[in-house]
NUNU-586687 format. One record per atom (N, C-alpha, C): x, y negated, z. Coordinates in steps of 0.1 Angstrom, whole numbers, plus 5000, padded with zeros to 4 digits. Layout:
BEGIN
XYZ;...
This chain:
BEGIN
481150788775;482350848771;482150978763;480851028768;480251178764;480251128745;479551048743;479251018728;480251008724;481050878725;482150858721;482850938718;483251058727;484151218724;483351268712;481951258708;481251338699;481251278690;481451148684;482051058674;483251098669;484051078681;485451098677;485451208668;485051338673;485151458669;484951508658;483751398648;483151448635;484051308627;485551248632;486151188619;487051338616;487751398617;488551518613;487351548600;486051608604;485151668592;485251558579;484951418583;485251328573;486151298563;487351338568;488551328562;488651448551;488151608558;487951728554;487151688541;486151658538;484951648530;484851498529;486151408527;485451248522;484451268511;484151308499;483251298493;481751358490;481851428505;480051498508;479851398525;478851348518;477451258531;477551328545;477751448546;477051488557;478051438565;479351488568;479951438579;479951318578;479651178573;479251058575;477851018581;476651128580;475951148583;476051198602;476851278600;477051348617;477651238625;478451198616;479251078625;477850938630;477250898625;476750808624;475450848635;475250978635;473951028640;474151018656;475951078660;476451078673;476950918675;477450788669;477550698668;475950658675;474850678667;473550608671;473650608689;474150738692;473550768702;474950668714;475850708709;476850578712;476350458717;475550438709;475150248706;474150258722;473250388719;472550348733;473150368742;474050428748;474750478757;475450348763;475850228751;476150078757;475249988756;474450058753;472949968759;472449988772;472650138777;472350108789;473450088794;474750058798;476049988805;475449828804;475549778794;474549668788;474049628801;473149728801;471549668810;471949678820;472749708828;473349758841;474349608847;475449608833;476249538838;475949368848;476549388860;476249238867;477049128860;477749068852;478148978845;477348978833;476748838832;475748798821;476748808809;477748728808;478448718795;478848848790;479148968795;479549108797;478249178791;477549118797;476249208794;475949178775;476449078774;475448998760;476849048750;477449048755;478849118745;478549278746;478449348753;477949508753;476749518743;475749418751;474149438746;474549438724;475449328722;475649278708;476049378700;477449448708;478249588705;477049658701;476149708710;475249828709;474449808697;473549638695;472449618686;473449618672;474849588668;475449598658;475749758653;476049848662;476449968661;475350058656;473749998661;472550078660;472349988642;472449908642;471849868625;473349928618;474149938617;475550038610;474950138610;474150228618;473750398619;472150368610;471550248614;470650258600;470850238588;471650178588;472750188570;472450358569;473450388574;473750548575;472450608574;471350598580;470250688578;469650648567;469350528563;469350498549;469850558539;471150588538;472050608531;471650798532;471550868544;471451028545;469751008534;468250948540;467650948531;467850948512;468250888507;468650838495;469650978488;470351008499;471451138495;470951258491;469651288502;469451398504;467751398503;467551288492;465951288490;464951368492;465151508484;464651598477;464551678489;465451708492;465651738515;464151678520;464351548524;463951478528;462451478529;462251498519;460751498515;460351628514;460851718513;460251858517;460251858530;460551838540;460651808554;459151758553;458651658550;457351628550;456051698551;455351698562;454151798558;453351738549;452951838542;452251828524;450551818532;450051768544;449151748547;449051608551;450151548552;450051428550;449351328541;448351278537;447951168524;449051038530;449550968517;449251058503;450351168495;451451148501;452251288494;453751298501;454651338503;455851368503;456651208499;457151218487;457351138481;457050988486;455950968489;455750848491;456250808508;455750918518;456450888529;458150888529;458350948518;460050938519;460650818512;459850798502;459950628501;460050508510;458750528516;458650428526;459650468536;459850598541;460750538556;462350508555;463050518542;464450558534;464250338534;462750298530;462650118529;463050088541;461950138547;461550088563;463250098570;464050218570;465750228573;466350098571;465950098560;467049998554;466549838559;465249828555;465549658564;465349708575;465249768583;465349738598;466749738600;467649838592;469549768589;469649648588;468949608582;469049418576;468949348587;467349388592;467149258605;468049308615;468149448617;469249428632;470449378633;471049408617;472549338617;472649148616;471549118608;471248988609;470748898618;469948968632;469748978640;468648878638;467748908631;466048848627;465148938630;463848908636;462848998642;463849138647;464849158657;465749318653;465149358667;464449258678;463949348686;462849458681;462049378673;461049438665;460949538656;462149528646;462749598637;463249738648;463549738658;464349838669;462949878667;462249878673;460949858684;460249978671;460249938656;459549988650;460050128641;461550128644;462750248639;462250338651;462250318663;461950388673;460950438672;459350368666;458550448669;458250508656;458950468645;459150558633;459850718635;460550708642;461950818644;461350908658;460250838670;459350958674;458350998664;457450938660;456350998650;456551138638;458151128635;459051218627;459351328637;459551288647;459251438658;458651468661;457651448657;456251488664;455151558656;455651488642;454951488630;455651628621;457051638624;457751698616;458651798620;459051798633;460051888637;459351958650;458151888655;457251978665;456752068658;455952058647;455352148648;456152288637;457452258631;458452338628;458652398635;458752378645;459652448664;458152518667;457052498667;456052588669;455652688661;456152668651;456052758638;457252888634;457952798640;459652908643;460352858652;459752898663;460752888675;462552918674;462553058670;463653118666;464253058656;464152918653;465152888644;466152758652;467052808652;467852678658;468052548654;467952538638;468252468637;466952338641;465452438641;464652318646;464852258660;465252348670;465452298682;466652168679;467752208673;468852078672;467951968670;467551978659;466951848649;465951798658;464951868668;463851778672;464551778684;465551778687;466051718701;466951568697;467851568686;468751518678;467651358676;466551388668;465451298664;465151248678;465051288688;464151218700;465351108708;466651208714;467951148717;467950998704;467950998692;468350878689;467150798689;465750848690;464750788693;465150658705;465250738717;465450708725;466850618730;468050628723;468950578721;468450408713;467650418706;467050298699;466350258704;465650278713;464750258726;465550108737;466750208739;467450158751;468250008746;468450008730;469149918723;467649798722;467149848721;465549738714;465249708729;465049728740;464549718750;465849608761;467049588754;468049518761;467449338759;467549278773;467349148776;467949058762;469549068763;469648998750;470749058742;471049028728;471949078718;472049028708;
């Protein structure tokens, strides 16, 4: 119900700013976390039929939010790829390529629901490796900035929210 309220909350901004990304971006980000939140009801529920209609809700809701992350890469490229550590081989650029791809079909297989356990399975351990790789060691480097603490908590929550969606019996 917690998510849901935090969904709700960022259509007002949308309406505010229809033609800037981010509050579609916020929306979709508290949305992801939505999707897990009925993944685990999902996994809980004692009616099979109940369960595979929740489990379906959640796996449809989480490939919509990778549209959206797709779609935040692509917007905010130049963002995106500065975010990258420049110690990475082979450059910026190319990891921001690849994971803005990698978004987008795993959108494909989960909505079409082809390899999407897998496609989950591999968003998830795309979306920890970006915390670990990119917003840990920002938060060790400037504790005092807030906004790293949001983002590498933000990153893990939907990690983990795709976790709970990829890891449901069926969908």
């Amino acid at each position: 119900m917690v998510y849901l309220l935090f969904s709700l909350a960022c259509i007002p901004g949308i309406f505010a700013r229809a033609t800037s990304y981010a509050p579609y971006g916020s929306f979709f980000e508290q949305f992801s976390l939505l999707s897990g939140a009925i993944a685990l009801y999902a996994a809980t529920e004692a009616s099979a039929a109940r369960a595979a209609v929740f489990g379906r809700l959640a796996r449809l809701g989480l490939g919509v939010c990778a549209i959206s992350f797709t779609l935040a890469q692509i917007f905010y490229f130049r963002l995106t790829a500065d975010l990258v550590p420049r110690w990475i081989p082979p450059n910026q650029m190319f990891w921001t390529i690849l994971t803005t791809v990698a978004f987008a079909l795993a959108a494909l297989a989960i909505l079409v629901n082809r390899q999407a356990r897998l496609a989950i399975r591999l968003m998830t351990l795309m979306l920890a490796l970006y915390g670990v790789l990119v917003w840990a060691p920002r938060l060790i480097a400037h504790p005092e900035a807030h906004l790293n603490w949001s983002e590498f908590a933000l990153t893990f929550l939907i990690a983990g929210a795709a976790w709970m969606v990829g890891e449901l019996r069926s969908f």
